[in-house]
Biopython code that builds the backbone (N, CA, C, O; Angstrom):
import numpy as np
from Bio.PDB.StructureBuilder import StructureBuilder

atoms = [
    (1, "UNK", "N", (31.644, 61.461, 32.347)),
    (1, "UNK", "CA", (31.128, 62.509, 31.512)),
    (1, "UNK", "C", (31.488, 62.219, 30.062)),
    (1, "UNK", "O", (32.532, 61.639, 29.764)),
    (2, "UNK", "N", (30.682, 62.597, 29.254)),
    (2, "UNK", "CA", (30.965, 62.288, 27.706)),
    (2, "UNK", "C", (31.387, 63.535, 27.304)),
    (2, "UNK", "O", (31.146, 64.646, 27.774)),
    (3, "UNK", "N", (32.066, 63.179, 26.346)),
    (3, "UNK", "CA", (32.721, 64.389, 25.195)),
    (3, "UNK", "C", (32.624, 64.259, 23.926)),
    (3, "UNK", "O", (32.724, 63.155, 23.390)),
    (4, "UNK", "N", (32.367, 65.617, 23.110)),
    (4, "UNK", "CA", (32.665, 65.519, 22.280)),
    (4, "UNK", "C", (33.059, 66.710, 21.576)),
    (4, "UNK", "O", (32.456, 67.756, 21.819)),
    (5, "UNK", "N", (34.264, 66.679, 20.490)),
    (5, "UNK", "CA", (34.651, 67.515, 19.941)),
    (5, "UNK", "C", (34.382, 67.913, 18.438)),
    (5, "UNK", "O", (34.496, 67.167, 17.466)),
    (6, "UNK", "N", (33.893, 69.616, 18.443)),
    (6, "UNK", "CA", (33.315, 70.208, 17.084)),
    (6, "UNK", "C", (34.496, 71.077, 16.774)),
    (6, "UNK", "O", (35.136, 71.797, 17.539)),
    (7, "UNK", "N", (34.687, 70.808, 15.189)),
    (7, "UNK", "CA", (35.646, 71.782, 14.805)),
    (7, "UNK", "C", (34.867, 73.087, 13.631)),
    (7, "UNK", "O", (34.344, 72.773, 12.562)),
    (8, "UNK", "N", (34.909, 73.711, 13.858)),
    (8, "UNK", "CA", (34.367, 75.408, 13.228)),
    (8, "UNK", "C", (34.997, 76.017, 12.032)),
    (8, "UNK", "O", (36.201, 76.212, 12.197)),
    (9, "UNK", "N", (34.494, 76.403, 10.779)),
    (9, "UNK", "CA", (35.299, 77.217, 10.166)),
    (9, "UNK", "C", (34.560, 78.777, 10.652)),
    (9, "UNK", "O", (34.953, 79.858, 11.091)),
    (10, "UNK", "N", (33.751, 78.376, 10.414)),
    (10, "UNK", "CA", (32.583, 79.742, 10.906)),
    (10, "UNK", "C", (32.707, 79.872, 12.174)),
    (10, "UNK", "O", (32.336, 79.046, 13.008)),
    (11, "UNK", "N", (33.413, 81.267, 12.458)),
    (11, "UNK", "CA", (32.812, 81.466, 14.234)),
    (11, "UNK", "C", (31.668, 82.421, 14.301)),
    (11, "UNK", "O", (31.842, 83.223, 15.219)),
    (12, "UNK", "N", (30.485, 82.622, 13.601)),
    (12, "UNK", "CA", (29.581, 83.179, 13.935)),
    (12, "UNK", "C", (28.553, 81.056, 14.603)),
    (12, "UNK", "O", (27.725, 80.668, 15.427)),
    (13, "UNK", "N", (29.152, 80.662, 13.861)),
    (13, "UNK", "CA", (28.105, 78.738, 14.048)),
    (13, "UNK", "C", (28.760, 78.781, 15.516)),
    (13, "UNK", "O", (27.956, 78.664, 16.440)),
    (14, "UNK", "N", (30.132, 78.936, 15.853)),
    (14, "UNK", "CA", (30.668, 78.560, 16.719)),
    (14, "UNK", "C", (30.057, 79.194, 18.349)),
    (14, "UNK", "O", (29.661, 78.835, 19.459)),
    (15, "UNK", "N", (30.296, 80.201, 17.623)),
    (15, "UNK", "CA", (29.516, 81.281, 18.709)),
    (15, "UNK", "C", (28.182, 81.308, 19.179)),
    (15, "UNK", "O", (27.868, 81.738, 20.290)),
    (16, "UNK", "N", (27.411, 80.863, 18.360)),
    (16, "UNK", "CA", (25.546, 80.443, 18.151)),
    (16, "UNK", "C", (25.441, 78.998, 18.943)),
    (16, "UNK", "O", (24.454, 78.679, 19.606)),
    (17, "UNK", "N", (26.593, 78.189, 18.772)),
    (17, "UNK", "CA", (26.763, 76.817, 19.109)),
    (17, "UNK", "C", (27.219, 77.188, 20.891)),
    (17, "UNK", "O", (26.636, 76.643, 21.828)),
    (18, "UNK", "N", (28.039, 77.922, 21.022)),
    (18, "UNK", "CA", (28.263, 78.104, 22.510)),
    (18, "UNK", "C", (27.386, 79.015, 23.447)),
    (18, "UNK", "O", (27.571, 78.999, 24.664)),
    (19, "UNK", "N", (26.711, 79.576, 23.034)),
    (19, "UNK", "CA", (25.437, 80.448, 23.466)),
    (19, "UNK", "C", (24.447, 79.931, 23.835)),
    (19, "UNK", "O", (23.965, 80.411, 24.861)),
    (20, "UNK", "N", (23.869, 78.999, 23.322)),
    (20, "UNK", "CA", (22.814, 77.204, 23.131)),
    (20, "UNK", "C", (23.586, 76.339, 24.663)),
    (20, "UNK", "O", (22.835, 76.176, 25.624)),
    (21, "UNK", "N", (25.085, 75.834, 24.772)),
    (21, "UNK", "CA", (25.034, 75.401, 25.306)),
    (21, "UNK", "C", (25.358, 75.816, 26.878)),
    (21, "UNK", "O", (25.484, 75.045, 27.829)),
    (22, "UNK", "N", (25.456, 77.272, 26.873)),
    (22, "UNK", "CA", (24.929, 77.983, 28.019)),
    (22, "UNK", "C", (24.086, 77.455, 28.623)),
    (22, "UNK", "O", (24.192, 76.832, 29.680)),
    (23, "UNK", "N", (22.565, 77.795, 27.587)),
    (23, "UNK", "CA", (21.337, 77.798, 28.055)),
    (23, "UNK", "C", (21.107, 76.511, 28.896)),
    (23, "UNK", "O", (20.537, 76.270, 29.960)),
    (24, "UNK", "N", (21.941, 75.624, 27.766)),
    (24, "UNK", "CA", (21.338, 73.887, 28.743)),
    (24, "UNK", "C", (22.337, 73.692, 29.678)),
    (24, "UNK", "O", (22.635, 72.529, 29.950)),
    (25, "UNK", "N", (23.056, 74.833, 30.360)),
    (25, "UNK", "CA", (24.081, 74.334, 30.960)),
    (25, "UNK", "C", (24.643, 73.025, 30.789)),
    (25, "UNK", "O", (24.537, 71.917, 31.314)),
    (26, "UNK", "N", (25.321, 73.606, 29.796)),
    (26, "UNK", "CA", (26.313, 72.254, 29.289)),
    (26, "UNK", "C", (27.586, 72.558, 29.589)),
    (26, "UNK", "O", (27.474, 73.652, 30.143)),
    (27, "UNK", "N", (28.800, 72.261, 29.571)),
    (27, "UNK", "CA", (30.144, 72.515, 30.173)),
    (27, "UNK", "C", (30.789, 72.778, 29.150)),
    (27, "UNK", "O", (30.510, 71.877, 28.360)),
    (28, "UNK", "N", (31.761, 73.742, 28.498)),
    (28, "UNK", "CA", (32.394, 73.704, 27.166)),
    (28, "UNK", "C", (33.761, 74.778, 27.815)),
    (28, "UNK", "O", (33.949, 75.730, 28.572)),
    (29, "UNK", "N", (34.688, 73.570, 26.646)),
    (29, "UNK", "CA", (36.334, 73.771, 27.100)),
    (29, "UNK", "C", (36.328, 74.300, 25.142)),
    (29, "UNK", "O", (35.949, 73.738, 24.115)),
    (30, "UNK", "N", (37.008, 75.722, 25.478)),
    (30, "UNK", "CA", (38.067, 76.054, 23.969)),
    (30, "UNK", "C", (39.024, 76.168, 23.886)),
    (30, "UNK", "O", (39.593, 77.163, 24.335)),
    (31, "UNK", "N", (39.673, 75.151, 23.240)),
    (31, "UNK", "CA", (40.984, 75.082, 23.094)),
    (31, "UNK", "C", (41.415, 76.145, 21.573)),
    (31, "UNK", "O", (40.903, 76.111, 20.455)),
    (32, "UNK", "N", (42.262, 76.808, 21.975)),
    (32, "UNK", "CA", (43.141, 77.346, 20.446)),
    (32, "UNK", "C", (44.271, 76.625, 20.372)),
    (32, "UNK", "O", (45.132, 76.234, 21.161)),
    (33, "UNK", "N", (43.905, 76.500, 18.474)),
    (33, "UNK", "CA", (44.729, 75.776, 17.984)),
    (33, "UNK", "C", (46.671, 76.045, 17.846)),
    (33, "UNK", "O", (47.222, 77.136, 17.706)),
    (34, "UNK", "N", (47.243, 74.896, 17.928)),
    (34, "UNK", "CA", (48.792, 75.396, 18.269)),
    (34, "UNK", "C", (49.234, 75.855, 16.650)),
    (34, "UNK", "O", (49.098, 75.247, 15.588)),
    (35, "UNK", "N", (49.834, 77.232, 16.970)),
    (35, "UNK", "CA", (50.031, 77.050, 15.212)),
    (35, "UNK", "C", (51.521, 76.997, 15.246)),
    (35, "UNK", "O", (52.083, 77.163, 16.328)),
    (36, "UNK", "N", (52.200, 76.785, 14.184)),
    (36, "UNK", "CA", (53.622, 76.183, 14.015)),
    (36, "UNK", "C", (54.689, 76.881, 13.954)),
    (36, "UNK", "O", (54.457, 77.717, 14.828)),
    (37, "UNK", "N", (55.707, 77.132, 13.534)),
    (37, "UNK", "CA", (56.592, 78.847, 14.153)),
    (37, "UNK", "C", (57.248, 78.234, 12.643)),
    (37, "UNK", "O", (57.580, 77.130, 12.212)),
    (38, "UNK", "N", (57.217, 79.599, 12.153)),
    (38, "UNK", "CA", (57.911, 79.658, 10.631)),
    (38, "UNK", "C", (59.628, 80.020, 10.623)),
    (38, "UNK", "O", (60.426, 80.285, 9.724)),
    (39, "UNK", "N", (59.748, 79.852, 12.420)),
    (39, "UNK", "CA", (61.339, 79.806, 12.605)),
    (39, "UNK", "C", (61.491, 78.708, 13.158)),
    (39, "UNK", "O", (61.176, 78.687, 14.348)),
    (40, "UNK", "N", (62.219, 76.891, 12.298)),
    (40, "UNK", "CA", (62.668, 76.059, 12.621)),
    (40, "UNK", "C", (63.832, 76.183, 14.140)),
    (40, "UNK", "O", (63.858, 75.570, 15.207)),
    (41, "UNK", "N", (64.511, 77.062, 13.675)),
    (41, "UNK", "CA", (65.785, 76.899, 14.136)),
    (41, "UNK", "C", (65.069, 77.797, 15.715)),
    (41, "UNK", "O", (65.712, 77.305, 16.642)),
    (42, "UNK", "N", (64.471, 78.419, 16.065)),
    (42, "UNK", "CA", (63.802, 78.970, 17.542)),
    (42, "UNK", "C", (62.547, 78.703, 17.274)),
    (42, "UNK", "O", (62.237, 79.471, 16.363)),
    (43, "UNK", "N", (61.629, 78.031, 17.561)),
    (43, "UNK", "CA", (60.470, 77.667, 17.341)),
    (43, "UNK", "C", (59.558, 78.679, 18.003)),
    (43, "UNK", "O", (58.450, 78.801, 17.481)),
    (44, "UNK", "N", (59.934, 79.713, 19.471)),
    (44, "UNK", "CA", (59.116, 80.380, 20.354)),
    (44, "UNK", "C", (59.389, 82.054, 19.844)),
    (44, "UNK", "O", (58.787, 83.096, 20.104)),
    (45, "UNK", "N", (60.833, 81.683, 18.828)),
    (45, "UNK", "CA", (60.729, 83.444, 18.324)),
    (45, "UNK", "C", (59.226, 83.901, 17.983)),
    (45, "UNK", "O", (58.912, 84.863, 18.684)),
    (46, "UNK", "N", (58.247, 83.504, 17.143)),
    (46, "UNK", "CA", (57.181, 83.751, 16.527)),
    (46, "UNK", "C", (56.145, 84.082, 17.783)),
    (46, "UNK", "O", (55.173, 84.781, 17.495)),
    (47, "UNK", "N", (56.246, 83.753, 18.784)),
    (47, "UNK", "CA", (55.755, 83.778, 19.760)),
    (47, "UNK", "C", (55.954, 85.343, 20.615)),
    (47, "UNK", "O", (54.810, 85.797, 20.578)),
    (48, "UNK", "N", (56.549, 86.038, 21.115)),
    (48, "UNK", "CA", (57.106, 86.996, 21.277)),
    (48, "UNK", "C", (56.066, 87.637, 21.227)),
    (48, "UNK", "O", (55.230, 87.574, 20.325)),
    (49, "UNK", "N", (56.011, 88.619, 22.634)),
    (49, "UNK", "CA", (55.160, 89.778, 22.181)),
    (49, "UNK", "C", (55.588, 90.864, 21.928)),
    (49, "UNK", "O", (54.815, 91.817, 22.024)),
    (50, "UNK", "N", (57.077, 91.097, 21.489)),
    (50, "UNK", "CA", (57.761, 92.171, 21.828)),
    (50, "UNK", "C", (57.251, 92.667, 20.209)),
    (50, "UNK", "O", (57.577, 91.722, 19.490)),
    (51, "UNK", "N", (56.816, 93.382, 19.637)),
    (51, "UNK", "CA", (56.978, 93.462, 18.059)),
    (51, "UNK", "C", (58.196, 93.816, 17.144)),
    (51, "UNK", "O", (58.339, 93.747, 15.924)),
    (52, "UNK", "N", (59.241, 94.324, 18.415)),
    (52, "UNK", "CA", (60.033, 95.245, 17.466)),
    (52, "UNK", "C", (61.181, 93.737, 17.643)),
    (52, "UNK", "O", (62.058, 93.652, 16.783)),
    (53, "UNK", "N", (61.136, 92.802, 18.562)),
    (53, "UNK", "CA", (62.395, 91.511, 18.234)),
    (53, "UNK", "C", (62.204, 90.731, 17.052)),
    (53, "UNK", "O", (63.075, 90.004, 16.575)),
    (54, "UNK", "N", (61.032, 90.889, 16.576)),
    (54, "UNK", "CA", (61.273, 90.049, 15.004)),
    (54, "UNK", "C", (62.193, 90.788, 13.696)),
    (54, "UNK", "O", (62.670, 90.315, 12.664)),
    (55, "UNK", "N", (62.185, 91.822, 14.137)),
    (55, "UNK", "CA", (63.293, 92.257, 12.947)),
    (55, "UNK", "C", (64.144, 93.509, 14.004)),
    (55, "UNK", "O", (64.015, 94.714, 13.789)),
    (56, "UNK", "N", (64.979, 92.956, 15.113)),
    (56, "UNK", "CA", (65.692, 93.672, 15.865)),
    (56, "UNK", "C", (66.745, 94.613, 15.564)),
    (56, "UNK", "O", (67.760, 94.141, 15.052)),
    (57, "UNK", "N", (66.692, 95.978, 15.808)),
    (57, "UNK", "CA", (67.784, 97.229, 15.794)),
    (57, "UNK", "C", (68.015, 97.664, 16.693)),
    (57, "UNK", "O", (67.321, 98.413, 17.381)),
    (58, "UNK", "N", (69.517, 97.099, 16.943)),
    (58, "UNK", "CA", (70.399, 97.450, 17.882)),
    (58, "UNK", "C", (70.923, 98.743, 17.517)),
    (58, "UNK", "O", (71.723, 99.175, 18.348)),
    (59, "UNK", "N", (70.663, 99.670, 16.286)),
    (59, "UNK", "CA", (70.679, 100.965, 16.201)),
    (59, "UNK", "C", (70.315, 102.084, 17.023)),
    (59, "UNK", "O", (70.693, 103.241, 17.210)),
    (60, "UNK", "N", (69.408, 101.270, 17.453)),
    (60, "UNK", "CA", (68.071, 102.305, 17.777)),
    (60, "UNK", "C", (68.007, 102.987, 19.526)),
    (60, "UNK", "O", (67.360, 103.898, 20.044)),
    (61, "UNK", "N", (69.275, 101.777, 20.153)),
    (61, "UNK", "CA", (69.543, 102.504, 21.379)),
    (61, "UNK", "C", (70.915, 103.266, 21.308)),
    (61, "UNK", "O", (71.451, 103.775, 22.292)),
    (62, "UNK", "N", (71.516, 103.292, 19.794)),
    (62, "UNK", "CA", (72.962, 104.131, 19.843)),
    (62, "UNK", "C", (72.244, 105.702, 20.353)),
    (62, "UNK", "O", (71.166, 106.221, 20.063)),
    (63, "UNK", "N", (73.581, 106.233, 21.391)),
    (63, "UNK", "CA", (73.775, 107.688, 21.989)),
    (63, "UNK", "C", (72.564, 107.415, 23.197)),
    (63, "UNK", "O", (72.049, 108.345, 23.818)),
    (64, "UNK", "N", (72.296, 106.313, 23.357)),
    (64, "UNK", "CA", (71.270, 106.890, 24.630)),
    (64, "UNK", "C", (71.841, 107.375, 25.851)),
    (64, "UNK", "O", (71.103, 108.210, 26.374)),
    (65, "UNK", "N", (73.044, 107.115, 26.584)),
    (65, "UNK", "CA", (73.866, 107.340, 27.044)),
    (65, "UNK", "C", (74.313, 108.939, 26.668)),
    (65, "UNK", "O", (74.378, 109.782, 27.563)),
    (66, "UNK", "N", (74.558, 109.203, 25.518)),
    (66, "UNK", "CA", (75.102, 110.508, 25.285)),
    (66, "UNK", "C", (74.669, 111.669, 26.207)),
    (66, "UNK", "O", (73.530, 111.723, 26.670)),
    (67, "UNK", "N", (75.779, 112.749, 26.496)),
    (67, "UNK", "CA", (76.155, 113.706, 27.087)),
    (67, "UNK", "C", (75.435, 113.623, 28.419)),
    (67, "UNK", "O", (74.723, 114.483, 28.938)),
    (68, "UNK", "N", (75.853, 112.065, 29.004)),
    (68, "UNK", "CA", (75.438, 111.607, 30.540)),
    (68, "UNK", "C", (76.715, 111.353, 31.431)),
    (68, "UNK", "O", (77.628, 110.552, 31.232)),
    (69, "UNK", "N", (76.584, 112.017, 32.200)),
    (69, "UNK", "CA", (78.036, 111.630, 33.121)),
    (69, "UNK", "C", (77.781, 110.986, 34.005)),
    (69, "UNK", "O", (77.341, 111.531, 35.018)),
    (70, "UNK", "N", (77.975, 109.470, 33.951)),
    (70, "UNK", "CA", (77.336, 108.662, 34.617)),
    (70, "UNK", "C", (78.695, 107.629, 34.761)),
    (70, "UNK", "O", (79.342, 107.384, 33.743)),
    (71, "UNK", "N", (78.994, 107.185, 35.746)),
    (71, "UNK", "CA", (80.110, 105.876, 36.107)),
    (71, "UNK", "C", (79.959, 104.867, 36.619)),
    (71, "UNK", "O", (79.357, 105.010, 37.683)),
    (72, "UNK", "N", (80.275, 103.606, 36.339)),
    (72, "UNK", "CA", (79.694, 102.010, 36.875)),
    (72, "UNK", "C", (79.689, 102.330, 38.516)),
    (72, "UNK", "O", (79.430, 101.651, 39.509)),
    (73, "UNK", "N", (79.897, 103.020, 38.404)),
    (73, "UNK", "CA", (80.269, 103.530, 40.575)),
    (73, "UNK", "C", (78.575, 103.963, 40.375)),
    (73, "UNK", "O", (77.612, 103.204, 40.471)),
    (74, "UNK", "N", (78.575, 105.559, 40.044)),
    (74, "UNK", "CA", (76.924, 105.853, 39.780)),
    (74, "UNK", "C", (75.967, 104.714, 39.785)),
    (74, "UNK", "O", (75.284, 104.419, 40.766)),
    (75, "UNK", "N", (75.948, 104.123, 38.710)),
    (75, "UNK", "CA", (74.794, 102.970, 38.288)),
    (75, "UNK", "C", (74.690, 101.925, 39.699)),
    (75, "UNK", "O", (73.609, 101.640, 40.214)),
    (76, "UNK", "N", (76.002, 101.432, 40.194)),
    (76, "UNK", "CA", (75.697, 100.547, 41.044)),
    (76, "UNK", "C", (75.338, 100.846, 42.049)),
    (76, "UNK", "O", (74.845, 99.891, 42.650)),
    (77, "UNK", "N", (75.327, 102.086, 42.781)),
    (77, "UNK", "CA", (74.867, 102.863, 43.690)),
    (77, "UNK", "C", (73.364, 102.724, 43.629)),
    (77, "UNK", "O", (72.562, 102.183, 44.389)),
    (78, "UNK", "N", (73.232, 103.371, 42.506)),
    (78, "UNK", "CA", (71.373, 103.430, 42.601)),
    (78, "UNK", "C", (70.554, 102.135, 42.514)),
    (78, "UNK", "O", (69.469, 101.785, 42.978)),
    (79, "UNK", "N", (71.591, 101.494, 41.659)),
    (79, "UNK", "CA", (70.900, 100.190, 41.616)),
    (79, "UNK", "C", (70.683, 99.478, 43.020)),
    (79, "UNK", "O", (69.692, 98.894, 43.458)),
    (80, "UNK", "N", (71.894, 99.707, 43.568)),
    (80, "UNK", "CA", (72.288, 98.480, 45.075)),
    (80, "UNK", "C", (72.123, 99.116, 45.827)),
    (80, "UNK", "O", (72.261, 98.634, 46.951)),
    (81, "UNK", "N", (71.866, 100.073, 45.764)),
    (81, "UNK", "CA", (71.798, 101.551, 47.190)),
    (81, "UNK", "C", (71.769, 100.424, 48.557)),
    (81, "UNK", "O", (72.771, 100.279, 49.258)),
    (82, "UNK", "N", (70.828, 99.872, 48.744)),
    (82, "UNK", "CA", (70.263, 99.401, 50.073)),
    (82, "UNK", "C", (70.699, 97.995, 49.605)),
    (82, "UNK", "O", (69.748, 97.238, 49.800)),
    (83, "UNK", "N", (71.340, 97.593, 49.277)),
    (83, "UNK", "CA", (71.829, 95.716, 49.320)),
    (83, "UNK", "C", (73.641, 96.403, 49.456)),
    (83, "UNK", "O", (74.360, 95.504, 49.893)),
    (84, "UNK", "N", (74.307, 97.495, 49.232)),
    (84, "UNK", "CA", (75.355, 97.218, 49.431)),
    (84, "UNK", "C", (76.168, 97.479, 51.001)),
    (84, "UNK", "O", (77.344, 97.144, 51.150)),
]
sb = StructureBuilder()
sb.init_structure("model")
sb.init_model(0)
sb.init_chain("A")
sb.init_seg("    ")
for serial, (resi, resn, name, xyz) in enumerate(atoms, 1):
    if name == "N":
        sb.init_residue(resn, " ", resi, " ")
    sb.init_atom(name, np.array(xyz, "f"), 0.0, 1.0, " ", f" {name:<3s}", serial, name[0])
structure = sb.get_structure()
């Protein structure tokens, strides 16, 4: 099979271009491009879907716990109920 690869600035061409090769049933692979992580030092931080780990506050779970009477006995109970 032959290949060949088109690169797009326009995705309305791109889109017009893959619609066409529907019609002639032609076979088409899209690759997205790898883009580069503006954090050297963790390269996959940028990656993350979490939104709130790029600028993380560990504030933000202070007192969640508050006025809970709860003991590592409690927690492991519910957690392990049926494995202990």
């Amino acid at each position: 099979m032959q290949e060949v690869t088109l690169k797009f600035k326009n995705s309305k061409a791109m889109e017009a271009l893959l619609d066409f090769a529907k019609k002639l049933d032609i076979a088409v692979e899209k690759k997205v491009p790898i883009q580069k992580s503006k954090n050297p030092a963790n390269p996959d931080h940028d990656k993350l879907p979490i939104t709130f780990a790029k600028q993380p506050d560990v504030t933000a779970l202070a007192g969640i716990w508050k006025d809970r009477e709860l003991s590592l006995e409690d927690l492991r109970k519910e957690a392990w109920a049926d494995r202990l």
